[in-house]
VMD Tcl script that draws the C-alpha trace (Angstrom):
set ca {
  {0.00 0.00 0.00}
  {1.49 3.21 -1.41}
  {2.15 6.22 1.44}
  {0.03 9.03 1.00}
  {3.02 11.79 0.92}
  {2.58 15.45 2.60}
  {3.84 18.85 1.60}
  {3.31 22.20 3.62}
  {3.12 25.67 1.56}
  {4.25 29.09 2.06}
  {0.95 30.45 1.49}
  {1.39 34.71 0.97}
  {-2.15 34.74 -0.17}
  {-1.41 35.37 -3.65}
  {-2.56 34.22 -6.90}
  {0.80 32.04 -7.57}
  {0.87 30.12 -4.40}
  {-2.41 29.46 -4.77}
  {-1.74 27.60 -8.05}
  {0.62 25.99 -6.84}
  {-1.02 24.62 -4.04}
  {-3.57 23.45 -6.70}
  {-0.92 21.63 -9.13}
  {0.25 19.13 -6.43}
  {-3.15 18.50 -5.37}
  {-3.54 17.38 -8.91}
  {-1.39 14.65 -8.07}
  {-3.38 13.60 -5.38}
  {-0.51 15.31 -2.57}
  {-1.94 16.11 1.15}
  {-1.13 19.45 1.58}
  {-1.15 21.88 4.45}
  {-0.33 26.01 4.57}
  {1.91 27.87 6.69}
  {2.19 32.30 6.68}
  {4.46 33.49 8.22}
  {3.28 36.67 10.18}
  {6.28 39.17 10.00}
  {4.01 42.91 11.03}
  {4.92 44.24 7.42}
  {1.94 42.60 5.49}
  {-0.16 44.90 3.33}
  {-3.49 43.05 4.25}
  {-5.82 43.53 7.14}
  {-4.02 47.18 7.82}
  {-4.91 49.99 6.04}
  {-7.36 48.29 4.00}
  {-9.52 47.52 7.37}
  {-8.59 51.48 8.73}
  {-8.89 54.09 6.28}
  {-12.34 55.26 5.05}
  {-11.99 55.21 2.00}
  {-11.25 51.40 1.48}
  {-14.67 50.39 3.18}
  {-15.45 48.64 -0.44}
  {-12.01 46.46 -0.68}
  {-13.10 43.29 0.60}
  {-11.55 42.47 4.16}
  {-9.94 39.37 4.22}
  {-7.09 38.01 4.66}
  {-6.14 36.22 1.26}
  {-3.97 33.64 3.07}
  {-7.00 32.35 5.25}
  {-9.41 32.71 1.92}
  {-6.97 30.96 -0.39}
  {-6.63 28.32 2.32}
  {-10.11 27.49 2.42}
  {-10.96 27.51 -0.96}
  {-8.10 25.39 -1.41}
  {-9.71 22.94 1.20}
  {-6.19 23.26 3.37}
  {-5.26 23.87 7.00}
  {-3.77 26.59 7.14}
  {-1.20 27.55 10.10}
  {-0.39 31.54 10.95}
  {3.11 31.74 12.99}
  {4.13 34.73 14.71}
  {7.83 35.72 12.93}
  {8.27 39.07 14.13}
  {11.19 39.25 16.82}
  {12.84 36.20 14.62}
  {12.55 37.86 11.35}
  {13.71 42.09 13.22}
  {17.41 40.50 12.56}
  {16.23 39.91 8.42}
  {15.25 43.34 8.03}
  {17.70 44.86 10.46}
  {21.24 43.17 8.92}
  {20.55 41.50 5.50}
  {23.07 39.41 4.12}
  {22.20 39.94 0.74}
  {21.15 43.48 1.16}
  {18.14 45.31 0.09}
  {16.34 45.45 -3.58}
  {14.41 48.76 -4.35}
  {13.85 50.26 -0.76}
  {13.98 48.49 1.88}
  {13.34 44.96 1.40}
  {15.70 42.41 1.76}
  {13.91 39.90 -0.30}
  {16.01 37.11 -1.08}
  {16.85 36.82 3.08}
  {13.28 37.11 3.47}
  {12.69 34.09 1.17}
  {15.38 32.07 2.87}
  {14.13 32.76 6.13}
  {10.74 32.08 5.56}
  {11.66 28.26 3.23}
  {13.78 27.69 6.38}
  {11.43 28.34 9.22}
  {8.81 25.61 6.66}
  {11.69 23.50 6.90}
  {11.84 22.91 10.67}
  {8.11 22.66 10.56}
  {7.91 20.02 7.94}
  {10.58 18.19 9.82}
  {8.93 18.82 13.37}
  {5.80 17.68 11.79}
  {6.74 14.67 9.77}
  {5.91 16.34 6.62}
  {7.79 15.04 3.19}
  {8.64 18.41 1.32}
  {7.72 22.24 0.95}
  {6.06 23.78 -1.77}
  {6.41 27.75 -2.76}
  {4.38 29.68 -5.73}
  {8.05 31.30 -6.60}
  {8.39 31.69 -11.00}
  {11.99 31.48 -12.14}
  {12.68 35.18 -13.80}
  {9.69 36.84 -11.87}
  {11.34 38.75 -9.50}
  {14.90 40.29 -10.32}
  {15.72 40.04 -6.20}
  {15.37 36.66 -5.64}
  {13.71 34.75 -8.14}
  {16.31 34.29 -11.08}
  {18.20 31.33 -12.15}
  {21.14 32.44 -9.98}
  {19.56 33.39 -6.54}
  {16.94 30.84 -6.15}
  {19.70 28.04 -4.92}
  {20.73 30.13 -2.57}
  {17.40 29.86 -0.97}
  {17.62 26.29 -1.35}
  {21.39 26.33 0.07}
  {21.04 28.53 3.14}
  {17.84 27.45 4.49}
  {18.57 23.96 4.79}
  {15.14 22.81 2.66}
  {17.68 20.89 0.12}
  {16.08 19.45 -2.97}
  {12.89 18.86 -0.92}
  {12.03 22.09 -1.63}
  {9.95 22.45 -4.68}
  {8.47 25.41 -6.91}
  {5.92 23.47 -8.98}
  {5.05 26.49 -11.75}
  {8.39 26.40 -12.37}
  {9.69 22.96 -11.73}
  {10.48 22.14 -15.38}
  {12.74 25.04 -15.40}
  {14.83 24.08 -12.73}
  {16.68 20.66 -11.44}
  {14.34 18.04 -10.38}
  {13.68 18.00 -6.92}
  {13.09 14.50 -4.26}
  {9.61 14.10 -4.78}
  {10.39 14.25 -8.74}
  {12.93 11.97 -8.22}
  {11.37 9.60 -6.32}
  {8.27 9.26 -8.29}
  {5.72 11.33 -5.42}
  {4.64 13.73 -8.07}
  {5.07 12.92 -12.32}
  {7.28 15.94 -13.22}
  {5.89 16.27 -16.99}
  {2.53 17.57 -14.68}
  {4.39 20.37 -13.31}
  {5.00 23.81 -14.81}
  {7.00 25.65 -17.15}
  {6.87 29.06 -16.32}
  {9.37 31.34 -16.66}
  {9.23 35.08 -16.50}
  {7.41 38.41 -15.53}
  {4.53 38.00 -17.59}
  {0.94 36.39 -15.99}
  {-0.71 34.66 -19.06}
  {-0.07 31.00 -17.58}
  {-1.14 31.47 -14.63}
  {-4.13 33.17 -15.72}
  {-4.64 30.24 -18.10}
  {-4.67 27.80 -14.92}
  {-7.32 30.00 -13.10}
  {-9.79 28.95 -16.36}
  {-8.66 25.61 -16.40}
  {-9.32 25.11 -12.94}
  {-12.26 27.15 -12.69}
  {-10.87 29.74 -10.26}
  {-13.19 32.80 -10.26}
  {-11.80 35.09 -7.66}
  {-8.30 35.52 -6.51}
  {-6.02 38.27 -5.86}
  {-4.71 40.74 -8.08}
  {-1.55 39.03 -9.26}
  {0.68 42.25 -9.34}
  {-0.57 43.24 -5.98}
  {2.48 43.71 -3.17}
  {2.06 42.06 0.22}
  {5.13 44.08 1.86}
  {5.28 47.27 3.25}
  {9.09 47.04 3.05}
  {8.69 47.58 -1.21}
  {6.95 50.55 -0.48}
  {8.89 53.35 -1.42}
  {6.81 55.99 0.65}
  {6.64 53.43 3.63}
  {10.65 52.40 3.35}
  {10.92 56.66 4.04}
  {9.14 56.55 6.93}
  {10.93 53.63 8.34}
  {14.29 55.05 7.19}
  {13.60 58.48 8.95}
  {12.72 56.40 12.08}
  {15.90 54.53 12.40}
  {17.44 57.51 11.69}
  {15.50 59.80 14.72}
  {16.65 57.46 17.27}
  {20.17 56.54 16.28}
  {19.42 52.61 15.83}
  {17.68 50.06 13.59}
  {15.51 48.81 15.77}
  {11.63 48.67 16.20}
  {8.56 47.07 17.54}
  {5.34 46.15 16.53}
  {3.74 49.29 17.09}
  {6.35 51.64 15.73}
  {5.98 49.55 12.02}
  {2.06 49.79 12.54}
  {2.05 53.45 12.78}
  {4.05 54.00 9.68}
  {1.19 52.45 7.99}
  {-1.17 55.08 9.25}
  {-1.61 58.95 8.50}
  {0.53 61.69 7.35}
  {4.18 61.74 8.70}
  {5.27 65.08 8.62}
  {8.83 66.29 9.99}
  {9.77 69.91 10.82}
  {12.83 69.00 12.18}
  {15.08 66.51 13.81}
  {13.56 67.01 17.21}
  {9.58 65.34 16.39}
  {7.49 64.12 14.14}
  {3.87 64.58 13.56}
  {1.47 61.49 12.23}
  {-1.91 63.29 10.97}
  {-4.84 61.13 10.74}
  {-6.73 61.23 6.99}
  {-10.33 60.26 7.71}
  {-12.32 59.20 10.98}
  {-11.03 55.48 10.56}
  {-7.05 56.15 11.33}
  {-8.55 58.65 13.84}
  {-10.26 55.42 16.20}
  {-6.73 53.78 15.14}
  {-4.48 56.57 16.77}
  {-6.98 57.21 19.64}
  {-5.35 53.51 21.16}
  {-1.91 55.30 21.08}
  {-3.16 58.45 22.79}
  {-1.88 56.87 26.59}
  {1.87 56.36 24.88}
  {2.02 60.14 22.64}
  {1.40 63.78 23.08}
  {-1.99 64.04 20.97}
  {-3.63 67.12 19.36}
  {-6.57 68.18 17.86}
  {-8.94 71.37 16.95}
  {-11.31 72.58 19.36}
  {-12.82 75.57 17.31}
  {-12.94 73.46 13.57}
  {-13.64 69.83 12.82}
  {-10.30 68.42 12.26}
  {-7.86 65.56 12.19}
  {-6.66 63.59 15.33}
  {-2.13 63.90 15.30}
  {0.31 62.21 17.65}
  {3.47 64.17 18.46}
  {6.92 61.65 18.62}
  {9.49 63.70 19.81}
  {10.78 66.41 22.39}
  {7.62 68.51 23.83}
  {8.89 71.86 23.76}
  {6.96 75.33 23.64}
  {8.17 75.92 20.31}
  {7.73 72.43 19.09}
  {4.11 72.15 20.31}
  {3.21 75.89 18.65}
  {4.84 74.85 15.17}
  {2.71 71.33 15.61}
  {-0.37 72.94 16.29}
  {-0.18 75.07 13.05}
  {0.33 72.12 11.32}
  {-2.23 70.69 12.41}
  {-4.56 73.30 12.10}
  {-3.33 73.23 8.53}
  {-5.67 70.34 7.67}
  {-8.26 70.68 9.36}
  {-11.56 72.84 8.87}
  {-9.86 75.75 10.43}
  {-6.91 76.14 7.70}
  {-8.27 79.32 6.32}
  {-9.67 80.82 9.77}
  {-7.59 83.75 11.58}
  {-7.34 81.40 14.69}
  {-7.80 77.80 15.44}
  {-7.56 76.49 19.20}
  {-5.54 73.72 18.99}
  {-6.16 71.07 22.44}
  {-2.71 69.27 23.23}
  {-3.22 66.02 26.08}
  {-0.38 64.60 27.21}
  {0.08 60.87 28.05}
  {-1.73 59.43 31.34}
  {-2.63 63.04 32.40}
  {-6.06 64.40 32.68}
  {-5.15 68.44 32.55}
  {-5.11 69.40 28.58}
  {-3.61 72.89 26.97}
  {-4.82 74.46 24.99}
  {-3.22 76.68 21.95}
  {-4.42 79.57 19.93}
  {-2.35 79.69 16.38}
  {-2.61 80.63 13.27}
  {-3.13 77.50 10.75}
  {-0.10 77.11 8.41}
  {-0.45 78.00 4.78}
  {0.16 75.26 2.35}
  {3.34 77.54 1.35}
  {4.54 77.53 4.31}
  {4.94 73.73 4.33}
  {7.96 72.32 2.86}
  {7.78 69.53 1.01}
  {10.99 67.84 2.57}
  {8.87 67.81 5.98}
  {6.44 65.15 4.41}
  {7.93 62.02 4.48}
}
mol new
graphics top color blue
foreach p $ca { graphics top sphere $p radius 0.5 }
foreach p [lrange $ca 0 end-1] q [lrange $ca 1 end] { graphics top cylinder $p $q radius 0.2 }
display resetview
């Protein structure tokens, strides 16, 4: 009696993990997902925040793709394991900020101590050979293989044909000949499989899923390594970057201005850890104030942040400053700021 073999894939939620999931399940392959929860995912952030994305559809892709897949799917907490990818790359960074080929490494090596913990046979990942210049070319992609320990038991089934066969090719698990042949940046085979298999909804295949490829986000990072003299952060500093305005006068503080009444709720949970402030006298936007609370700080903030709200073409707005944990509030009469009178360099 033949063993039924298992695989676990990295499941980003995406349109080519999702096929591949689907190929090997061709072949009659038990499969199981694993995401790998780093803080720097696109979804469930801003999409479930901001106002103006109430008609996206909130979900989280990986979960979806799981279950229309018909697959367990596990969610791991990464983040203090993968500060050290981020923080001190060894392969360095691609556009901005992300360090995508130690990202890939880390994540096929963290599957592979979970496939071996869990007596599972190989891994599976949706990666196309010549899809992505940082670590998906012909060159790079054993070096994944090499440094996180996954051997030829990892396997890239839209691509397999292109590459060296892998154990479960070798050993007869899966017919290779059933596998793909995709190379490249374009999407026309993949969207081919979607009709073949009858896949109606998936998403957007061009989509990004990091923050860290962001070039406006990769600024805002940048500038906050840079305020406080190290590379370090935690959860809640990279969460805030993906909220508001971030506006910088100078080296001393920073302002984050809320957009819409949805990042406003969001900020109002940080309100115990910054200085906030907000109009009195005009409808306006909630901001939290990183940095050294000085008289002259506070008045430039508060014309800021008079700036956008309904006040910015009043005489006078009274501007309420609370500070952490204290009930007593200030309160500041200024003149808004003109839009001239904001430099662009001060908006990251």
């Amino acid at each position: 009696m033949s063993i039924k073999r298992k695989a676990v894939a990295l499941i980003s939620g995406g349109l080519d993990s999702m096929l591949a999931v689907r190929m090997v399940q061709e072949q009659d392959i038990e499969v199981e997902g694993i995401n790998f929860f780093t803080g720097f995912c696109v979804e469930g952030h801003t999409h479930a925040i901001r106002n103006q994305d109430k008609k996206k559809k909130k979900r989280n892709n990986a979960l979806w793709v799981a279950e229309e897949l018909g697959i367990k799917l596990h969610i791991i907490d990464v983040i203090e394991e993968y500060k050290d990818v981020v923080i001190n790359p060894k392969h360095g960074y691609g556009a901005h900020l992300n360090p995508c080929l130690d990202c890939k490494g880390f994540m096929v090596r963290k599957a592979e101590e979970w496939r071996v913990k869990n007596g599972f046979d190989f891994i599976i990942t949706g990666e196309v050979v010549g899809q992505r210049r940082m670590s998906q070319t012909v060159k790079r992609m054993p070096i994944v293989v090499r440094e996180s320990g996954a051997g030829n038991r990892l396997l890239r089934p839209l691509c397999a044909r292109k590459l060296e066969p892998t154990l479960p090719e070798q050993e007869g698990w899966l017919d290779r000949n059933k596998l793909g042949n995709i190379s490249g940046r374009s999407r026309k085979q993949q969207i081919e499989l979607t009709r073949q298999w009858d896949i109606k909804d998936y998403a957007q295949p061009a989509g990004g899923c990091c923050f860290l490829t962001n070039e406006q986000y990769a600024a805002k990072l940048s500038d906050l390594w840079a305020s406080r003299g190290t590379r370090e952060y935690e959860l809640d500093d990279i969460m805030l970057l993906k909220v508001g305005r971030h506006i910088r006068p100078n080296a001393d503080f920073k302002l984050i201005i809320c957009r819409d009444d949805g990042e406003n709720n969001f900020a109002r949970g940080y309100k115990n850890r910054f200085v906030s402030m907000c109009s009195s006298s005009h409808d306006g936007p909630l901001a939290l104030f990183d940095g050294k609370v000085s008289s002259e700080n506070l008045m430039l903030a508060a014309r800021i942040v008079a700036r956008y709200g309904k006040g910015k073409r009043a005489l006078d707005v009274s501007v309420v400053v609370a500070r952490p944990k204290q009930d007593e509030k200030q309160e500041l009469r200024v003149a808004p700021m003109g839009a001239d009178e904001l430099p662009r360099e001060w908006i990251l």
